[in-house]
C-alpha positions as a Markdown table, in Angstrom:
| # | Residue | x | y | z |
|---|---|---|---|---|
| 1 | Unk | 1.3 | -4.8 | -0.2 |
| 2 | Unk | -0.1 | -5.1 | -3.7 |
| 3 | Unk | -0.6 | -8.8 | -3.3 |
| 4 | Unk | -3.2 | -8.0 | -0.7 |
| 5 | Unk | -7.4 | -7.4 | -1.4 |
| 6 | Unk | -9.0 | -4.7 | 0.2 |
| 7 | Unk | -9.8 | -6.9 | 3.6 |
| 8 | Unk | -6.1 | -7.6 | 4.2 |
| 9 | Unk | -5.3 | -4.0 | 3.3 |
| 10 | Unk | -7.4 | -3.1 | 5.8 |
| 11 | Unk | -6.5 | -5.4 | 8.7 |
| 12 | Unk | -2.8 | -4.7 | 8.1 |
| 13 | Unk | -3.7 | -0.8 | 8.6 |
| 14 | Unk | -5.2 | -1.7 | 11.7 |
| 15 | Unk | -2.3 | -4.1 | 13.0 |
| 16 | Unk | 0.5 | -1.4 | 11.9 |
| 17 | Unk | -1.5 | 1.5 | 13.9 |
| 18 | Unk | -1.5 | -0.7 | 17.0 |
| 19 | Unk | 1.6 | -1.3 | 16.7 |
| 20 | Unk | 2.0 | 2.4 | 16.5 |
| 21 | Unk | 0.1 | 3.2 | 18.9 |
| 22 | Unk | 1.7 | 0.9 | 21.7 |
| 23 | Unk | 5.1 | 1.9 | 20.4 |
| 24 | Unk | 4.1 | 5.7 | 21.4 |
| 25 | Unk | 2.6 | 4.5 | 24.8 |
| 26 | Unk | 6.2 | 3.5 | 25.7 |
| 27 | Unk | 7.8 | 6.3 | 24.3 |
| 28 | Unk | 5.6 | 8.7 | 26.3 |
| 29 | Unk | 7.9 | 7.0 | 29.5 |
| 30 | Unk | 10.9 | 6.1 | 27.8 |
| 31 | Unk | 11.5 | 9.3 | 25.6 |
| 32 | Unk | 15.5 | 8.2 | 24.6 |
| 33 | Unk | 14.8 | 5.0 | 23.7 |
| 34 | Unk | 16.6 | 4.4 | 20.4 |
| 35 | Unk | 15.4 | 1.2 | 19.8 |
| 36 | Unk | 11.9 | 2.1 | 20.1 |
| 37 | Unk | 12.3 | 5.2 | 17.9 |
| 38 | Unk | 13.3 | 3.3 | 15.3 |
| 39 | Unk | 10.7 | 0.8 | 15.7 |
| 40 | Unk | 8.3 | 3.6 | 15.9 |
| 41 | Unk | 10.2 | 5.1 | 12.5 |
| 42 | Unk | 9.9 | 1.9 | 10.8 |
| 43 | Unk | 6.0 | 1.3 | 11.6 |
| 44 | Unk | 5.0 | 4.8 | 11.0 |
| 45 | Unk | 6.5 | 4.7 | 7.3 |
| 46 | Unk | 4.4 | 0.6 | 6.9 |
| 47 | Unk | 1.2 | 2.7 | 7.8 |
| 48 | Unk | 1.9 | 5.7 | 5.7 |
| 49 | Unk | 2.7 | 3.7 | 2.8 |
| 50 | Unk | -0.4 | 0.8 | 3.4 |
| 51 | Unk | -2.4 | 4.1 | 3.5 |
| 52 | Unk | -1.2 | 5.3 | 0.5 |
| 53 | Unk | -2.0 | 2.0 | -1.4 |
| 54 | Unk | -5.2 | 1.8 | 0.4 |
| 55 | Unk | -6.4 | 5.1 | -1.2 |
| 56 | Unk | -4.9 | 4.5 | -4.3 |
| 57 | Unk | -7.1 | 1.7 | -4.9 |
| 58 | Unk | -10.1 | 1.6 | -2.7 |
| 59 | Unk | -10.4 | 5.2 | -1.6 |
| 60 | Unk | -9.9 | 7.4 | 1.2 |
| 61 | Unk | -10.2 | 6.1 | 4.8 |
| 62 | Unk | -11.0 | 9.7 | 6.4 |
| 63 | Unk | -11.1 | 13.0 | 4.7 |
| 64 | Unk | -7.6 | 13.7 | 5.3 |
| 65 | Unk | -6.8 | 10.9 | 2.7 |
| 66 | Unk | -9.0 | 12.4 | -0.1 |
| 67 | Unk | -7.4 | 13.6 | -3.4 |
| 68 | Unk | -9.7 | 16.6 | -4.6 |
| 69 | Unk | -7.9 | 17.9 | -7.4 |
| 70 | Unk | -10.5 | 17.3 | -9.8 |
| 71 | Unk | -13.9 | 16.4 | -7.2 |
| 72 | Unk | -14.7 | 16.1 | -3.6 |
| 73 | Unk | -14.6 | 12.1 | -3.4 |
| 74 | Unk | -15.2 | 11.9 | 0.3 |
| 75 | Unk | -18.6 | 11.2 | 0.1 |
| 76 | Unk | -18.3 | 8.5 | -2.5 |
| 77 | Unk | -18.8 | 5.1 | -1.3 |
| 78 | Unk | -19.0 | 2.2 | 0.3 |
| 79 | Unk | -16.7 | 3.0 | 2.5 |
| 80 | Unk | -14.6 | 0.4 | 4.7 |
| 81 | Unk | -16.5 | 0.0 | 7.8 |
| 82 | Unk | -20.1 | -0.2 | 5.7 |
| 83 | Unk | -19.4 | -4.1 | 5.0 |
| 84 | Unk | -18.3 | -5.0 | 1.5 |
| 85 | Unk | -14.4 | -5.5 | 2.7 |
């Protein structure tokens, strides 16, 4: 993931948690399914780690991703949905 700009970042965060999302639609009906846990294993770790990245260089995406060791950075834009990715 570091080959990717911000934009990409962003749009493979949204893929993964669709994936994720679908993945846990099924597994709501089909609660053994190995397969699908490990698909839903596999995506979850993508997303956490895109995440990760994503913060790392652009900034948070919600407040649960802020780092406040040192300052409250929440409020510190742009942030990703006001237009500059």
């Amino acid at each position: 993931m570091n080959n990717m700009n911000q934009s990409q970042l962003l749009r493979y965060i949204d893929a993964v948690s669709l994936a994720l999302d679908d993945v846990t639609l099924f597994l709501d009906t089909h609660p053994h399914n190995k397969e699908a846990m490990e698909y839903y294993n596999s995506y979850k770790e993508k997303r956490m780690q895109a995440v990760k990245d994503y913060t790392k260089y652009y900034g948070p995406l919600n407040r649960y991703n802020v780092n406040c060791s040192n300052e409250w950075q929440w409020n510190q834009g742009p942030w990703p949905w006001q237009g500059e990715v």
